[in-house]
Each structure stands twice: as C-alpha cells, then as structure tokens.
SEDO-608316 format. One record per residue (C-alpha): residue in three letters; x, y, z. Coordinates in steps of 0.25 Angstrom, whole numbers, padded with zeros to 4 digits, always signed. Layout:
REM SEDO-608316
ALAXYZ ...
END
This chain:
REM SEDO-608316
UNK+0024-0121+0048 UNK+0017-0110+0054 UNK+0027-0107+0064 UNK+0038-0107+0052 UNK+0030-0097+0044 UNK+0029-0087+0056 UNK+0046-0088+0057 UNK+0048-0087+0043 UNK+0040-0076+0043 UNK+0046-0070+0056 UNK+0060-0070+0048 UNK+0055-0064+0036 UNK+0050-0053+0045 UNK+0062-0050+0052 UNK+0070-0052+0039 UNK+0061-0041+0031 UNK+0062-0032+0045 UNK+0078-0035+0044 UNK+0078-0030+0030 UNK+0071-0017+0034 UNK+0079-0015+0045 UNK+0093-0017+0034 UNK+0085-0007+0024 UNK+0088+0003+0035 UNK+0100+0001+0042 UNK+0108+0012+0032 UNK+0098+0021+0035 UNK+0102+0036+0040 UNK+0093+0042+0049 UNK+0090+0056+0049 UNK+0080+0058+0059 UNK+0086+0066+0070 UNK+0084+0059+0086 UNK+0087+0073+0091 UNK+0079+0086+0090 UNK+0079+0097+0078 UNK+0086+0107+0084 UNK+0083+0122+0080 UNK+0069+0121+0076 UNK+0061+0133+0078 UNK+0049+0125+0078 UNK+0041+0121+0089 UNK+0039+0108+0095 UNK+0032+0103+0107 UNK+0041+0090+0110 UNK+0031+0077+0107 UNK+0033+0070+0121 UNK+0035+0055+0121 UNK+0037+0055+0106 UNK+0040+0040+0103 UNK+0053+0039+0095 UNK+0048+0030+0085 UNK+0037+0039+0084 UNK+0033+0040+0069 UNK+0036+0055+0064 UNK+0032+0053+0049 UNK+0032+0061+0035 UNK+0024+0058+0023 UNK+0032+0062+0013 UNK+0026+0055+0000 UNK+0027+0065-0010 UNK+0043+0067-0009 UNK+0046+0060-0023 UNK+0037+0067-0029 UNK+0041+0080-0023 UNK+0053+0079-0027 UNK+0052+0074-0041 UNK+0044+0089-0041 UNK+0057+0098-0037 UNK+0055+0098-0024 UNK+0068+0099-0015 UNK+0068+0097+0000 UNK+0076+0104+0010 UNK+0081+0100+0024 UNK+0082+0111+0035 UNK+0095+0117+0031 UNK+0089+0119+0017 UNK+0096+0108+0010 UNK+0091+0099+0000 UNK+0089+0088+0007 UNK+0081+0074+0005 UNK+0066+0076+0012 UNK+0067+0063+0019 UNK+0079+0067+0027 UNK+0073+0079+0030 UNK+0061+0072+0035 UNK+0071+0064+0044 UNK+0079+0075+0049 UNK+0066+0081+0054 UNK+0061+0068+0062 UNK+0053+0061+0052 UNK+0055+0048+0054 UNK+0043+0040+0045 UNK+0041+0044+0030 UNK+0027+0041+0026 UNK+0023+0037+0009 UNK+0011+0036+0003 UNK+0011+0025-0007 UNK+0001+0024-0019 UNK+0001+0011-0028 UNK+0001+0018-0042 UNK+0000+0033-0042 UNK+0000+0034-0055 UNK-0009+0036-0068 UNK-0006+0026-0082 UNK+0005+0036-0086 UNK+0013+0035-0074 UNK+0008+0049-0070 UNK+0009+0049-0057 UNK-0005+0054-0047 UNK+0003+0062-0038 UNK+0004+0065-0023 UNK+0020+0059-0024 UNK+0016+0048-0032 UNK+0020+0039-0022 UNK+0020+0024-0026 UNK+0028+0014-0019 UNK+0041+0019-0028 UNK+0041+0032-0020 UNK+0037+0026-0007 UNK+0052+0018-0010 UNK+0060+0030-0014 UNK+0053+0038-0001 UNK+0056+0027+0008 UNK+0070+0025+0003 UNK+0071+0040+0008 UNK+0065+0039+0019 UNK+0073+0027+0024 UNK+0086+0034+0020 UNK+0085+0044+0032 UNK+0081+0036+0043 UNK+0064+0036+0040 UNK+0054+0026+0039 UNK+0044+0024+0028 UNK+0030+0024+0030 UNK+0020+0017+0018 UNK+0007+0023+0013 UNK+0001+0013+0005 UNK-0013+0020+0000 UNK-0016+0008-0009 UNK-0019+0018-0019 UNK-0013+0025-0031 UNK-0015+0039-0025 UNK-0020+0045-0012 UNK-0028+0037-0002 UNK-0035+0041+0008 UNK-0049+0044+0017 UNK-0054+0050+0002 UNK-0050+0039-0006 UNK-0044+0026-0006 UNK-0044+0023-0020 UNK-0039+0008-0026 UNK-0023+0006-0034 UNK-0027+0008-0048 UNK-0021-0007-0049 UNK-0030-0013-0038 UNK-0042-0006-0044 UNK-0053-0016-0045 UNK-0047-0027-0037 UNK-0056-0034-0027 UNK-0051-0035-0013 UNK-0041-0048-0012 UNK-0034-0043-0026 UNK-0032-0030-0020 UNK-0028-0036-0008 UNK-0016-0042-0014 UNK-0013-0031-0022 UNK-0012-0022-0010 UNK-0003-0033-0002 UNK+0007-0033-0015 UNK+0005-0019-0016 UNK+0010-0016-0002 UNK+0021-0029-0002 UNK+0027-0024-0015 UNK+0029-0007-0010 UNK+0032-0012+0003 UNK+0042-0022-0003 UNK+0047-0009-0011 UNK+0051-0003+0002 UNK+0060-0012+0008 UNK+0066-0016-0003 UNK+0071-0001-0003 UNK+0074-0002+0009 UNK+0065+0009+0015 UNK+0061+0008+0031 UNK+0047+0007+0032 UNK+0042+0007+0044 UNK+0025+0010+0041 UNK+0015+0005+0029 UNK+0000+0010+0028 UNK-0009+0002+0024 UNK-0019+0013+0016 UNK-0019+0028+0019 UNK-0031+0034+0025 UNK-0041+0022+0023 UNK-0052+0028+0032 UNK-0062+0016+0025 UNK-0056+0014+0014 UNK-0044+0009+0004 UNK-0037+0007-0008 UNK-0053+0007-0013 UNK-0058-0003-0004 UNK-0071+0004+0006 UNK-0073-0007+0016 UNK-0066-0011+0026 UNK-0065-0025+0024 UNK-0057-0023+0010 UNK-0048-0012+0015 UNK-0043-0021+0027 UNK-0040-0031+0018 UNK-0031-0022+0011 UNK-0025-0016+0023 UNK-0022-0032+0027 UNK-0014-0033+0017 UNK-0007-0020+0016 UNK-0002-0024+0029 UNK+0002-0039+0027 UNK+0011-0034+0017 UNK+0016-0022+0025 UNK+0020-0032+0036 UNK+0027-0042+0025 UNK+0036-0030+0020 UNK+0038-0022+0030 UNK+0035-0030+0045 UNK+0040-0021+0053 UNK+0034-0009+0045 UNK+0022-0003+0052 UNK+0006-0004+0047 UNK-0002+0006+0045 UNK-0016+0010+0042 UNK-0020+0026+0041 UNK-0033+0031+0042 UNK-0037+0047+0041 UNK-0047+0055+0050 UNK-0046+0053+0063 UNK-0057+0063+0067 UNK-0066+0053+0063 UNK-0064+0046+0074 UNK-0075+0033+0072 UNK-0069+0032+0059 UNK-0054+0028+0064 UNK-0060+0020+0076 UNK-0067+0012+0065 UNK-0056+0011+0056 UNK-0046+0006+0068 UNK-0056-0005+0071 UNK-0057-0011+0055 UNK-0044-0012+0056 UNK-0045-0020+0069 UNK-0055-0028+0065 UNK-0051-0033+0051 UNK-0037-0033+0059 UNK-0028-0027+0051 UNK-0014-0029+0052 UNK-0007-0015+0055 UNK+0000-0007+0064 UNK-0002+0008+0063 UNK-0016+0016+0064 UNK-0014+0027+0058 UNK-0022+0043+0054 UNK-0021+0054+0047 UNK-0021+0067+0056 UNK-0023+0080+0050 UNK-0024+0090+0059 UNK-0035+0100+0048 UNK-0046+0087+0048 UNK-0044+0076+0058 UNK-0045+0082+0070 UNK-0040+0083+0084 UNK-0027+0076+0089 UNK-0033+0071+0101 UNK-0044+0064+0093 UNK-0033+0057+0085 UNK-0025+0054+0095 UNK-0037+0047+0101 UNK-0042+0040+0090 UNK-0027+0035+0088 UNK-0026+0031+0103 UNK-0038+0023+0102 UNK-0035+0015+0091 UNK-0021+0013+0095 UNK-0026+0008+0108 UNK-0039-0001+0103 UNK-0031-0007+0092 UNK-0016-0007+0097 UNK-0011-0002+0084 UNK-0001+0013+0081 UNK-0006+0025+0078 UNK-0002+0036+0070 UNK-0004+0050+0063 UNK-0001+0045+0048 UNK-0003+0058+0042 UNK-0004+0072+0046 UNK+0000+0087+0043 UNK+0000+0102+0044 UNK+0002+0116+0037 UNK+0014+0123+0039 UNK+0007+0134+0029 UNK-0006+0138+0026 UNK+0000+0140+0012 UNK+0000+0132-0001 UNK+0014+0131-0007 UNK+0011+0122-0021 UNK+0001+0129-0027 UNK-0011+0118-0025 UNK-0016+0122-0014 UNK-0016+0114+0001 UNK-0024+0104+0007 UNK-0022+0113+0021 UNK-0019+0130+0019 UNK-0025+0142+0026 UNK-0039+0142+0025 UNK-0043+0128+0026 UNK-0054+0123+0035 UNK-0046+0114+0044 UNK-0041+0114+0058 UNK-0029+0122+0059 UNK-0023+0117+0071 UNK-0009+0125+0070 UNK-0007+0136+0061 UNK+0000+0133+0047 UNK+0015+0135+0050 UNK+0027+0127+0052 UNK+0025+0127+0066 UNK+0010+0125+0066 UNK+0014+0111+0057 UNK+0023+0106+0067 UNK+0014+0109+0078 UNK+0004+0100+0070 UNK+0013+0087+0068 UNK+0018+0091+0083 UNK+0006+0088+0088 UNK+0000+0077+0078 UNK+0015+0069+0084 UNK+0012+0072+0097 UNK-0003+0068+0096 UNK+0001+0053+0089 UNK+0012+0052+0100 UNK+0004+0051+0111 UNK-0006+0045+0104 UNK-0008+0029+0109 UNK-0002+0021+0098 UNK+0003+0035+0091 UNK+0016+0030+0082 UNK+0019+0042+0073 UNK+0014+0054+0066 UNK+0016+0055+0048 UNK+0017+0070+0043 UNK+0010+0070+0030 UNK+0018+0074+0015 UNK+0028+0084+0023 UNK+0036+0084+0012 UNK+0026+0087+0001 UNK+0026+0101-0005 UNK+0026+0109-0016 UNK+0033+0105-0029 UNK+0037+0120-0032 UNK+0033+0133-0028 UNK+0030+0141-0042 UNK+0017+0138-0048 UNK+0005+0127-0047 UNK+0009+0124-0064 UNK+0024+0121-0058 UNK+0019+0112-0047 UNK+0008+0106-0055 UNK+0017+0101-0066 UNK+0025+0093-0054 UNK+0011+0086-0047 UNK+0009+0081-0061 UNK+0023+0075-0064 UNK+0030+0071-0051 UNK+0017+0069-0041 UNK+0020+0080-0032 UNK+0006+0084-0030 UNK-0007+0077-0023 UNK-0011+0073-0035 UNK-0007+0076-0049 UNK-0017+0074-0062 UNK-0013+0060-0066 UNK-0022+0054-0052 UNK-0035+0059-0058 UNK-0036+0045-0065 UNK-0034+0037-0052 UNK-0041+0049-0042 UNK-0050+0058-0052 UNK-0060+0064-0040 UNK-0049+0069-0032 UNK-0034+0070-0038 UNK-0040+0071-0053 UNK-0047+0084-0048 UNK-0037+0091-0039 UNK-0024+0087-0042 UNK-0012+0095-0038 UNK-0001+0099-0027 UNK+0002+0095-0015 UNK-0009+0099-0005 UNK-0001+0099+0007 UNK+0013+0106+0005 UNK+0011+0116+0016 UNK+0009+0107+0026 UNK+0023+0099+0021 UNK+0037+0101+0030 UNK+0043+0107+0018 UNK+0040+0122+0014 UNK+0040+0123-0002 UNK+0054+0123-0004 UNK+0056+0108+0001 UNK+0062+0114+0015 UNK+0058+0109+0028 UNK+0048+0115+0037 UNK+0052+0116+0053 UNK+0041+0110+0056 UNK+0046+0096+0049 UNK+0056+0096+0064 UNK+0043+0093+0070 UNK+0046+0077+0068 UNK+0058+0080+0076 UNK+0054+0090+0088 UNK+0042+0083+0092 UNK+0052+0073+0098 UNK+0060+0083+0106 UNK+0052+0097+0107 UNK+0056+0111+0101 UNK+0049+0123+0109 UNK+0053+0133+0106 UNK+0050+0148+0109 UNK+0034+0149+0104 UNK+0031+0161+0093 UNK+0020+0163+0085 UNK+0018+0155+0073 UNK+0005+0159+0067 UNK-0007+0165+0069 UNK-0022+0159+0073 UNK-0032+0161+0063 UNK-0045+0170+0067 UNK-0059+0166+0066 UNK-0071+0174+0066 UNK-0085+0173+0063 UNK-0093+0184+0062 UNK-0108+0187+0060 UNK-0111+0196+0047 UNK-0118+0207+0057 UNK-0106+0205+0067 UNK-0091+0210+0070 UNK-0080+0207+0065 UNK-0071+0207+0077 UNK-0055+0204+0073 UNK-0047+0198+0085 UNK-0037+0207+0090 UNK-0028+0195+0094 UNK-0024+0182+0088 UNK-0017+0170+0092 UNK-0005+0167+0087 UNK-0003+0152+0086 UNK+0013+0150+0092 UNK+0023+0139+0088 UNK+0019+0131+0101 UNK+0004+0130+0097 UNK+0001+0139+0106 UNK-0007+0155+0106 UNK-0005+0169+0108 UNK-0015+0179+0105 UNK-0008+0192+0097 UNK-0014+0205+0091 UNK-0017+0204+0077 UNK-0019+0214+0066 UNK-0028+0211+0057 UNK-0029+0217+0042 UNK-0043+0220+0039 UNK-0051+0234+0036 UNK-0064+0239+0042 UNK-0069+0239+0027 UNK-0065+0224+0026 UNK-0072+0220+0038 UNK-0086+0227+0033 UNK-0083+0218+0023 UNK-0084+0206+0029 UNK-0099+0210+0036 UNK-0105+0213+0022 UNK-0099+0201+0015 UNK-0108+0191+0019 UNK-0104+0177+0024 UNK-0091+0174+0022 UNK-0077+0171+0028 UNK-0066+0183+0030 UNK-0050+0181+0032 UNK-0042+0193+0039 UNK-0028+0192+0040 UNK-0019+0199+0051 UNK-0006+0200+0057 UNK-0003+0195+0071 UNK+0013+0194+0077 UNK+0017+0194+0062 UNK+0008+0184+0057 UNK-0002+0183+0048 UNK-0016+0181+0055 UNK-0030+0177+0049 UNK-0044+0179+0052 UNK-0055+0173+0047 UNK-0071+0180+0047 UNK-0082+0171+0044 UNK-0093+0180+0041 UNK-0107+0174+0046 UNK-0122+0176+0046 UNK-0126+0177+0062 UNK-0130+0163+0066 UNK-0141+0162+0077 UNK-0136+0146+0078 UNK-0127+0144+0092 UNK-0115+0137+0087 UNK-0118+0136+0072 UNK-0106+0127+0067 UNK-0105+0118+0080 UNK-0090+0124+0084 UNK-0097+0124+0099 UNK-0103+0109+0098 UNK-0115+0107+0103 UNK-0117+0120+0108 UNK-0131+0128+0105 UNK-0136+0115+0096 UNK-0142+0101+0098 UNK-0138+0087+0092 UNK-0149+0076+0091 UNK-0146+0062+0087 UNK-0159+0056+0081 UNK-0150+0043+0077 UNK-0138+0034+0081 UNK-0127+0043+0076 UNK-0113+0039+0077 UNK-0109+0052+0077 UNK-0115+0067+0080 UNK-0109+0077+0087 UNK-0101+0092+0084 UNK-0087+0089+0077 UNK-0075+0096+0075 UNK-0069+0095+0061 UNK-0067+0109+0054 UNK-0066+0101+0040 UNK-0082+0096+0043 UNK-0086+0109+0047 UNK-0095+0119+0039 UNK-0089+0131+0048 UNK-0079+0128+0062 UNK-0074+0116+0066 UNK-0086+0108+0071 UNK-0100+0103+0066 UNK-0111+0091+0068 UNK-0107+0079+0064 UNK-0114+0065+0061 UNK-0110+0051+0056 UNK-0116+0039+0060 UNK-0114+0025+0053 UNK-0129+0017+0054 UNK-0140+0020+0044 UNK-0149+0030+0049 UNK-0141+0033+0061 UNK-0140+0047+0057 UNK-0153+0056+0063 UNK-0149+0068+0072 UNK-0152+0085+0072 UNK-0143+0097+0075 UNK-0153+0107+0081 UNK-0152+0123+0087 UNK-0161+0130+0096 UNK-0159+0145+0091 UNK-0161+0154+0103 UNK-0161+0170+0102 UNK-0164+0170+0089 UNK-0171+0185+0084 UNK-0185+0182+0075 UNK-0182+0185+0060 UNK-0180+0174+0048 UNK-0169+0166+0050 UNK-0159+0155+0042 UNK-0155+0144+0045 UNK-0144+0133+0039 UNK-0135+0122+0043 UNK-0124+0111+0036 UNK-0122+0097+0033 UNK-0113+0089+0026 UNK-0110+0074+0027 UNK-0110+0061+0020 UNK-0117+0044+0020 UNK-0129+0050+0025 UNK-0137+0042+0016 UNK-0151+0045+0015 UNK-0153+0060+0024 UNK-0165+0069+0030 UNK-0156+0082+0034 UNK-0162+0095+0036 UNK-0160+0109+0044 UNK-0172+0113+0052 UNK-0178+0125+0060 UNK-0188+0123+0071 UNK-0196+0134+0079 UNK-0203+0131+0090 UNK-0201+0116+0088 UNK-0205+0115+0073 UNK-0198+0113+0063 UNK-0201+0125+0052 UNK-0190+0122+0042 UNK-0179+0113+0036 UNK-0169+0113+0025 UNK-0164+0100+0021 UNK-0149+0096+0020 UNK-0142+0086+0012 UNK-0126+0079+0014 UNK-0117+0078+0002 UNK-0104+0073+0007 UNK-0093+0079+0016 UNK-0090+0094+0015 UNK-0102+0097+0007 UNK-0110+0105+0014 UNK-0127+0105+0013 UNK-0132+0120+0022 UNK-0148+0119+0023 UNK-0153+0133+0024 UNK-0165+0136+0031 UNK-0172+0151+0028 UNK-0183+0160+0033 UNK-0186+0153+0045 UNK-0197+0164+0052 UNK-0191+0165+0067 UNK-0197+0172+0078 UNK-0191+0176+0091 UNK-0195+0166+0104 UNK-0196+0155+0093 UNK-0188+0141+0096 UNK-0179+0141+0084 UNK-0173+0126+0082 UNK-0162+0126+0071 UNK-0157+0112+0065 UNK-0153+0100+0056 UNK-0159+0086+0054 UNK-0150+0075+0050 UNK-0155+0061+0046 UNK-0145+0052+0038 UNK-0147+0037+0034 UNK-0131+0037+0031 UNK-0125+0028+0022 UNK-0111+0025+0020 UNK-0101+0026+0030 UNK-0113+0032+0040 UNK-0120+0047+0038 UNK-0110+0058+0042 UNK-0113+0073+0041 UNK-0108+0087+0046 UNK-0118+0098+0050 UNK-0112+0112+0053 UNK-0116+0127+0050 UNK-0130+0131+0056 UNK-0134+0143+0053 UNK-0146+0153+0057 UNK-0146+0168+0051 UNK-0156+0177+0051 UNK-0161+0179+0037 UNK-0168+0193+0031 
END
C-alpha cells in the first residue's frame, strides 16, 4: 500500500509539473542571450555568472501604478508594457508581495499596491507572458510584514495555533492554486517576509515553524518543482542569522532557499554577507540569495512625500546617488551573491515604483487614497494604527526606481544584462565625494583645495574645487556655537558639498570610537556575548562606529569604558558621554570621573529604547595639573527579553568657565 501511495503520488507530481511545463510552452521570451549594445554605462563583467543565476525585480506596485496614470516607457520612448521592459533589460524573475485582505470593511483598500492574490495573478500572467518567472511573497498578513511587525490576517485573528495552521495551509493551497490555473510560471514561493523571530503574530519559535511547515507542504503540492523560500533581514547581526539558520535545522523545516535582505545604507559590508551566506549554505546545504536590495539613483524626491533615502541621511553612502552609482551598487551586490557559496540570485526591490504624477502632493494624495499607489493610504489605520494610521502617504522609495518620473527607463536597468558580458567603457567623472570636516570652535577652518571626483568605474581623482563661501560667512560659523555647516562648490562642472561640524575642543583621544580601541579601555566584569567597537553609522551618535554590548543570560551584562586623560592644563572642566539600548531589565549605569584613583563624581544614565539617546553630564569637576584624570562609564544590566543590548558613543571633555 505504501509503495502504491509513493507511485500514485510520483504521477501526480509529474502530472502537475507537466501541466506547468504546457502553461508555458506559448510563452515569448524577451530576455535577450546577447549583450545590450550601446550603453554608455559601465559594467565590470560578473565572471563566472551562472546562467540560471536569478536576476529578479520586485515590482508589486505596478497595478496600482497604473490604475493612477502612470505610463511606462521602453528605451526608445514608446509606451510600452513594464514587464517586457523588464525582460528586454535581463530581468528574468518577477517578485509580489502577497497580503491576504489589504482591505478595510468598505473595500477601501490599505495601500502599498494593494496586492492580494488577484494582483499577484494578473502580475504573473504578465510576467509569464514575456518569458519571466513569478516569485511569491506570502507575508501572511493584510499589510506589510517585516522585522517591525508581523501582524495576524484580520480573519485568523484570535486563532490558536492548529486553526491557524490549516488556515494558513488553505490559504497558501488555494493562491497557489489561483496561479496555475492562470497559467503563470512560478518558479519561488516565500514562506513569510522578514521573520527575524516572528510571524503572522506568532513570537516563539515553536509556533512560527509550524506555520512555516505548512506553508511549505502546500507549496510543494501546488507547485513541486517551484522553489521554497524563507527570508530574513539584517545580516549584520550576524549571531542573529546563525541562530535563525539553526531553528530552521533543528525543527527541520522543509525549504530550499535561505534567503536576506541587503541594504547597502544598514546591513553592512558585503563581505560579511557573503560570509554569513557561505556559512549557512555550507552547514545546512540549502541556496542562498539576496531577496531584497536597492540604491539611489538621485538624492532627490520626485513625489512630494518625501524618501526613505535622499541627501542628508545618516547612512553609508557607498556610491554617489546617480544612475551610474545605482548600477555600481547592484553590480556589485550580483557579483557578491555569485561568488558567494550556495549564491542563486539577486531580487531589486520596487524598481518600478514611482511617482503617480509630478504636480502637486493634493494630486498625488488623491491617487494613494483611491488606487493604493502609496505605502500606505488612510484606510490601514484601523488594521496598523501606530505606523500606517500616523504616516500615511507616498511612495518613500521612487528615487531609487529604474524608471525616472516620466515612466522611462533608467540606464542603469541594462545592469541585469551587462553583468553577464562587461561594458568598460572610457571612465569620466560621475560625481563628486562629499567633504567632511570637523572643527574646534577656537580653530581653523581650512577648505580642501582638491576634491575627489568619484568616476564611472568607482574609482578617484582628486580636482580643484571652488568653493562658494565669504570670509563674513566663515566668521559666522566660530561665533555660532555648536552646530553643523554645509558649503557648496563646484568642481569639473559638478556640484560639490562640504560639510562643517562645529565642536567644542575635546581633551578625549578618540571621542566617538572611529579609531577603535585606540586611547580607551574595555573591561568585562561579566559573561558577555558580546563587547567590542562596531561599525554601524545608523547606531552611532556621531561617525560610523561606537561600543556595543548584547548578551543573552540574566546578569551577564557588567563591563566599564574608561580613559586616562593625559595633557590636560588645570582649570574646571566638563565631562559627558551616551547611551542607548534596550532588554536591560533592572540596570546600575553611570558616568564617572576619577583623580588619583578616587572616584569624585558620577552622573547616572538610564536606556529607553533604540535611538533614544540618554547623555549624563558631569560639571565642575576641580582639576589640577600633574593630577591622574580617569574619565568613564559603568554599565550593569540584569537583561530581560531577548538578552540586554546597548550602544555607548560621544564622550566628551570641555573645559568649562
């Protein structure tokens, strides 16, 4: 009987693999096998570029873009279906969110595309058509899911774990079920979008794999040959990944495809996603890929609501924001994944979303609210009051689309297909790199007389530059206190920037950690997990880099941050320095000064919760020359949660009057 079941279901396999081979034998395929030629971008060739290596778009909010009036272009400027754009360019995956019921009681709909499993059909009907396969993004959730929140279906809401189980089986079964009876090609299905410890409302691990079991048993009844996929956010949380990868082992779960986010602004460096990726691939033999990433190809907001990503955000701005800087970007991020162990493919992130018209925010509001064109229009308040009730609006990411906001194609979208064959050609400058400088109040201001110019290759070259600044406006800045200055300029023709932090003197070596260890000493008084300098510019008070803790046991958390201050002249003197953090539980935290061994004051410090900051100041401390001056922070946490974290950064010792 046994051996009869496993033939029967053999043929049934091969007979639902059959049928989804037949949906696509019509098919017409547009992406190209040879190179683009003409293109005056440039590419560095991605060697050994598997040909079945994914090169995916999200393009989710398409419907919805175009229920709003907007019209896409090819590269001839002809209206032009996006999806065969998309192809031409190389695309050869389209990826679609899918929520269950993004919408309120009236039918109006929450926004970000509005995409339930009817758009996901009419998407991958278009995708199929010009020779792309569908990738599915089940969030199980009626609006956006991920590492922020993973809230419940408004359906399932209440349901203990074995109804929502089977909910979420015949949930996935029936879309799944939608798909190929339209004949799309789909080749992926995720099971959740960015569960980092969490989904569709479940917290612990036991309940979310149970869920992800069964999104995957339905997966393979549909769509066998299709590929499953879990996705996961924050790769420069290293411990994190490793910990979800062996969850998923240990509760063996049923997938395929191990995949991340990888923003280049937050999750840091390529080589220690590439590592992570190489080591996960290898100890669990499963695929790897990049499910989601993205760049600016302008510094500029094009909507009227403003951008996640624009000039002046505290990120790491790898590549300047140009066309070229973009295709650098995903150039790289491909050739990264590629050569990666287990590496399979690379997925662009809402190419295709951008403005809905370019005349006012009251003309683009109007279209949010109706067609869903925005993140989020008024209507999702009732299912996500704390986030989408409070800052509904556009899209946050159209300057970091292929498409400018006309609806044509950006030079940079031929990226898909030059990484495959190489386009250098002649280097010239694409932009310039932006100036930093730091200046003490009672200092000089000193404005570089060269600049680099960033070239289309990546590469430097320093050029005069002319910057457009008075001698009154620089007096300006000595008697304006503390505070940040930009200057503009021109170099070879472009605009070039400069930006003066004005500061009190610091007698602290190394004040924000930007040299590591240097001038300071760490002690561990516990069992830490973790304690060292890291470099994340979106944790950092000031720079890129700062002290940071996390450690999982109870009261594992004990440790100080100390400086000797050597040179110092006798006078009154200052002192402060920063926390933030979080699940620290019951804490004893406090900035200290010591002379000649003693301690002689301290100011106590208290953490609230990433990005808000708590400074203790310390004042009047009485200082005289020949003294051993010891400047500091004491950090004891009992931890609760997920494990005591924090980020200390900013120390700080002026003279005082």
């Amino acid at each position: 009987m046994r051996k009869l079941k496993r033939i029967i279901s053999a043929t049934l396999a091969s007979m639902l693999a059959l049928s989804t081979f037949t949906a696509c034998k019509d098919v017409v395929n547009y992406i190209p096998n040879e190179k683009i030629e003409g293109s005056s971008l440039y590419v560095k060739k991605v060697e050994d570029l598997p040909d079945d290596f994914i090169l995916g778009m999200d393009a989710s909010s398409v419907i919805a873009e175009e229920q709003s009036g907007v019209k896409y272009y090819n590269f001839n400027g002809e209206e032009q279906d996006v999806f065969r754009t998309l192809a031409e360019s190389g695309v050869n995956y389209i990826r679609v969110r899918v929520w269950n019921d993004p919408y309120d009681e009236n039918g109006n709909g929450y926004g970000g595309g509005n995409n339930d499993v009817e758009k996901a059909v009419e998407i991958g009907k278009r995708a199929t058509k010009y020779g792309m396969k569908l990738l599915v993004n089940f969030h199980y959730s009626d609006f956006w899911a991920d590492p922020a929140k993973q809230m419940v279906p408004k359906a399932w809401k209440g349901m203990d774990i074995e109804t929502k189980k089977q909910a979420l089986y015949e949930y996935t079964r029936d879309s799944l079920t939608k798909l190929k009876e339209a004949k799309v090609d789909v080749g992926m299905v995720q099971i959740g979008n960015e569960t980092n410890g969490a989904m569709c409302g479940e917290t612990i691990w036991f309940n979310i794999q149970q869920l992800m079991q069964e999104g995957s048993r339905a997966i393979r009844e549909i769509f066998p040959e299709a590929l499953v996929a879990v996705h996961f956010a924050n790769p420069e949380k290293v411990t994190n990944y490793t910990s979800y990868a062996s969850k998923l082992a240990y509760y063996n779960i049923d997938y395929d495809v191990f995949a991340s986010s990888y923003y280049p602004y937050w999750h840091g460096t390529r080589e220690n996603l590439s590592s992570l990726l190489s080591g996960i691939a290898t100890t669990y033999n499963k695929k790897v890929m990049v499910m989601e990433t993205s760049y600016a190809y302008t510094g500029e907001d094009t909507d009227f609501s403003g951008n996640t990503i624009g000039d002046g955000s505290v990120v790491t701005k790898e590549y300047p924001y140009t066309v070229q800087g973009q295709a650098n970007s995903v150039r790289n991020v491909i050739d990264t994944v590629a050569h990666t162990t287990g590496g399979i493919g690379v997925v662009y992130w809402e190419g295709t979303w951008i403005t809905v018209g370019t005349s006012s925010w009251e003309e683009n509001s109007a279209k949010w609210e109706k067609y869903g064109s925005g993140w989020a229009s008024s209507y999702a308040s009732g299912y996500d009051p704390n986030d989408a009730g409070k800052y509904y609006g556009g899209c946050a990411v159209d300057n970091q689309a292929f498409f400018d906001a006309e609806g044509k194609p950006l030079e940079s979208l031929k990226v898909f297909n030059l990484v495959k064959y190489g386009n250098e050609v002649e280097p010239k400058a694409d932009a310039i790199e932006d100036v930093n400088l730091t200046v003490d109040l009672n200092g000089t201001i000193v404005l570089p007389e060269k600049v680099n110019a960033i070239m289309t290759d990546d590469s430097k070259q320093s050029i005069p530059v002319e910057w457009k600044v008075t001698e009154s406006e620089l007096q300006a800045m000595y008697t304006g206190g503390v505070k940040k200055y930009e200057i503009t300029g021109t170099a070879g023709g472009m605009a070039a920037h400069c930006y003066i932090s004005m500061v009190e003197y610091n007698f602290i070596t190394n004040y924000s950690f930007e040299e590591g260890e240097t001038g300071w000493t760490l002690t561990s008084l516990g069992n830490m997990n973790e304690f060292y300098i890291e470099d994340k510019v979106t944790d950092s008070l000031t720079g890129n880099k700062h002290v940071h803790f996390w450690s999982a046991a109870t009261s594992s958390v004990e440790f100080t941050v100390e400086q000797q201050v050597n040179g110092l002249p006798s006078g009154k003197y200052k002192y402060s320095i920063s926390i933030m953090g979080g699940d620290c539980g019951e804490t004893d935290i406090y900035s200290f000064v010591k002379i000649d061994g003693e301690i002689v004051k301290t100011q106590a410090l208290s953490i609230n919760g990433y990005g808000n900051w708590d400074t203790a100041l310390i004042s009047d401390v009485e200082y005289t020359e020949g003294q051993t001056i010891v400047v500091g922070i004491y950090v004891k946490c009992s931890g609760s949660g997920n494990g005591a974290w924090g980020k200390i950064d900013d120390a700080l010792l002026n003279s005082q009057k």
